[in-house]
N, C-alpha and C positions, 0 to 999 in steps of 0.2 A: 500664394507663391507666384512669382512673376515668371512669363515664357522665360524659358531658356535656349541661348545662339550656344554654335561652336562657327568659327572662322576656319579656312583651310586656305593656307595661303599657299599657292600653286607654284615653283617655278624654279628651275635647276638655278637663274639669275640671281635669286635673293641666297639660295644658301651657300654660291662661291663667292659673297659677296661682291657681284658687279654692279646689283641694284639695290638700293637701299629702301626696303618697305618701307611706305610712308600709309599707309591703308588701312592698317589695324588700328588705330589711332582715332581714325577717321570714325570710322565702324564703331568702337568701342564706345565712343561717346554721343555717340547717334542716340543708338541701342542706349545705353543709360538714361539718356533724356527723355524716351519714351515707354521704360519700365518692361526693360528688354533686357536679361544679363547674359552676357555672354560671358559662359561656364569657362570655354578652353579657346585656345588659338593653337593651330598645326601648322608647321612649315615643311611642305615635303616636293620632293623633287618629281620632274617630268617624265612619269616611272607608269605604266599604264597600271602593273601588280598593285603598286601602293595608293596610287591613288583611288582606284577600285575597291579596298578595301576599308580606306580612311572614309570615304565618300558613305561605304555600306554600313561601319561600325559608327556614325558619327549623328546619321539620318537617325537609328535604332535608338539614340540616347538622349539629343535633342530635338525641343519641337522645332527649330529651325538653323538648316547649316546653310552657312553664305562659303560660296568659292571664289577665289581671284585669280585671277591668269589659265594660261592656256584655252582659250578660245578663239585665236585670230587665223590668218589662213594658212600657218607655215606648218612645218611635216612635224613640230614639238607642240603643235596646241592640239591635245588629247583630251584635253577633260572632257569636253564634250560628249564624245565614245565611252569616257569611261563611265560617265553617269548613269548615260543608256545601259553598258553593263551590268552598273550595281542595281538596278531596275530590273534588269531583266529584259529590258525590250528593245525592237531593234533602233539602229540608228537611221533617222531616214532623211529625206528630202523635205521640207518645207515651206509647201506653194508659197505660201505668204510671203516670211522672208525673203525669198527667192526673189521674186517678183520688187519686194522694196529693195533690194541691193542692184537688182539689175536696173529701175528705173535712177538709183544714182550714182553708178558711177558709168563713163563712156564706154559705148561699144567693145569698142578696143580694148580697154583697163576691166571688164568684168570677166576676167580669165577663171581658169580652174579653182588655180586656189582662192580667191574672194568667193566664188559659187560654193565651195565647202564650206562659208561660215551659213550659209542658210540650211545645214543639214544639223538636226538636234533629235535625241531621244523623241522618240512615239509619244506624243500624250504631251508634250512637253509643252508650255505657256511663253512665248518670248514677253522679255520685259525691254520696254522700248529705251532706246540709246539717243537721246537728245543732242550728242556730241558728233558723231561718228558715223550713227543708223544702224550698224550691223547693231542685233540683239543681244542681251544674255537671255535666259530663261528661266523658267523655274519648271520643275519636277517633284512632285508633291511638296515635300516640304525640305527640298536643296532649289536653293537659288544660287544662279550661275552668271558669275560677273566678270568682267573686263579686268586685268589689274594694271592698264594704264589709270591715273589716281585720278584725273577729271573723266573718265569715261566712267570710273569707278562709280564714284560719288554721282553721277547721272543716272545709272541703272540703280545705284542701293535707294536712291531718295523715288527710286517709281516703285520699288518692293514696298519700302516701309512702310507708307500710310495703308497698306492691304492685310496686313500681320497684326493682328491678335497684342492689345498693349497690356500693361502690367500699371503699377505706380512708379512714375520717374524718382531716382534716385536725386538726393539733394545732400547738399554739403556746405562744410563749415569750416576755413580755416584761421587757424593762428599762425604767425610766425614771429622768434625773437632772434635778433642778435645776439652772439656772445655765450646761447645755451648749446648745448650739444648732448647727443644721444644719451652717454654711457650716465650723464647725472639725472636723465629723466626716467631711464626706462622702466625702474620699479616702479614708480609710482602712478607713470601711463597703464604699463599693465593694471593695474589695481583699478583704473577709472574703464580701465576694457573690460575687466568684472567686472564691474557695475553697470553697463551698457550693452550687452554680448548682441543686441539685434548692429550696434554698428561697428564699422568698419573703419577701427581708429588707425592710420599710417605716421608714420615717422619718416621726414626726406631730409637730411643735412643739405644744404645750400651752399653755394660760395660764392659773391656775386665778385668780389674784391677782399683786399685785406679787412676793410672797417667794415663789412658787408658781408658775414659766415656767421651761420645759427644753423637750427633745425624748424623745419615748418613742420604742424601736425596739424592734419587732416581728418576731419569728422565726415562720415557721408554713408546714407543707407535710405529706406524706404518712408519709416518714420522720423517725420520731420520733428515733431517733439521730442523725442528722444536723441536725434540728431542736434539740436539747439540743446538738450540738457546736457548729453558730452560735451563738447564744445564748449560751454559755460564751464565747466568741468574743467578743461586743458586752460582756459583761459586763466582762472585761479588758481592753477599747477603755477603757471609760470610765473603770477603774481607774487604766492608764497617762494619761489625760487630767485627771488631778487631782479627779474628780468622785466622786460617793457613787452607785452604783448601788443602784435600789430596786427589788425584783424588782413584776410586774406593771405595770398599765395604770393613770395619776393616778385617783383615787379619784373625779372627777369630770369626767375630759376627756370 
């Protein structure tokens, strides 16, 4: 069995929709290419109750939860505290960081609130910020990240080569013009019998008028039986009258 993530995406912004998460995306196919799966993704707001709890029940169930947002220096970035809560310990000061945020920015400009991003849970590991400097960290097995998406993707790529790999996921797709769902879908189930380690999808397409079909997707751990489904949908579509295109519409 491959490690298992859960995501916890942070931030009152993304659920009244004023920011549009681009991050799980990122993450999800990180994590796949490294034989990482990530079970669940949470969206919950800048709530200290919820997040304390999501943080405590999430650490309990997988071997690794990744967080985004809330760590910068304004009175809504809480995670930080709250981690330290679901931990138990306290929130403290952190010589180190401390010391790299005050060597970069000016006198003047390292006020209050910048000095609070160098305080993190007891125990806690920063993971270095190649974009920005201020850290995220990790605490046993919650890593704590940025959810600006280039600061993101800086702190996630210094976590991952430190984490525990699995077998990367690999995939297979078809896609035909002119077929569509409702005239496959027995017969895909029936090839999902026959395969049950993989993870057969269905995505209808539309790129234009002369450009709408369904693409289906083969993808799991075993590469052999990932290439025998596959083979499989490939000959579905042949016996169905249609021109199978190997890969994903060049624009879905």
């Amino acid at each position: 069995m491959n490690p298992t993530a859960c995501l916890l995406v942070i931030g009152n912004e993304i659920l009244s929709g004023r920011t549009q998460d681009v991050n799980v995306q990122y993450i999800a196919r990180r994590l796949s290419e490294t034989g990482i799966t990530l079970s669940e993704v949470r969206i919950i707001p800048d709530i200290r109750t919820v997040i304390v709890r999501n943080v405590t029940e999430t650490r309990a169930a997988y071997d690794n939860v990744f967080t985004t947002g809330g760590i910068g220096p304004t009175h809504d970035d809480i995670t930080s505290a709250c981690v330290a809560e679901s931990f138990g310990v306290p929130w403290v000061h952190h010589p180190e960081t401390f010391r790299l945020l005050e060597a970069h920015f000016a006198p003047d400009a390292f006020n209050a609130a910048r000095q609070r991003m160098a305080t993190m849970p007891q125990g806690a590991t920063p993971i270095r910020n190649s974009v920005s400097v201020a850290p995220g960290f990790t605490m046993g097995n919650v890593h704590v990240m940025a959810g600006v998406p280039r600061i993101m993707r800086a702190m996630f790529e210094e976590v991952l080569p430190t984490l525990p790999h699995g077998t990367p996921v690999t995939s297979q797709a078809w896609h035909a013009n002119g077929l569509y769902e409702g005239a496959l879908a027995a017969s895909l189930e029936a090839i999902q019998h026959c395969y049950p380690t993989v993870d057969i999808g269905s995505y209808p397409y539309r790129l234009d008028e002369s450009q709408r079909g369904v693409c289906l997707l083969c993808k799991g751990t075993d590469t052999q039986a990932v290439q025998d489904a596959a083979t499989a949908v490939r000959d579905l579509i042949v016996e169905m009258g249609f021109r199978p295109q190997a890969g994903e519409p060049a624009k879905a």
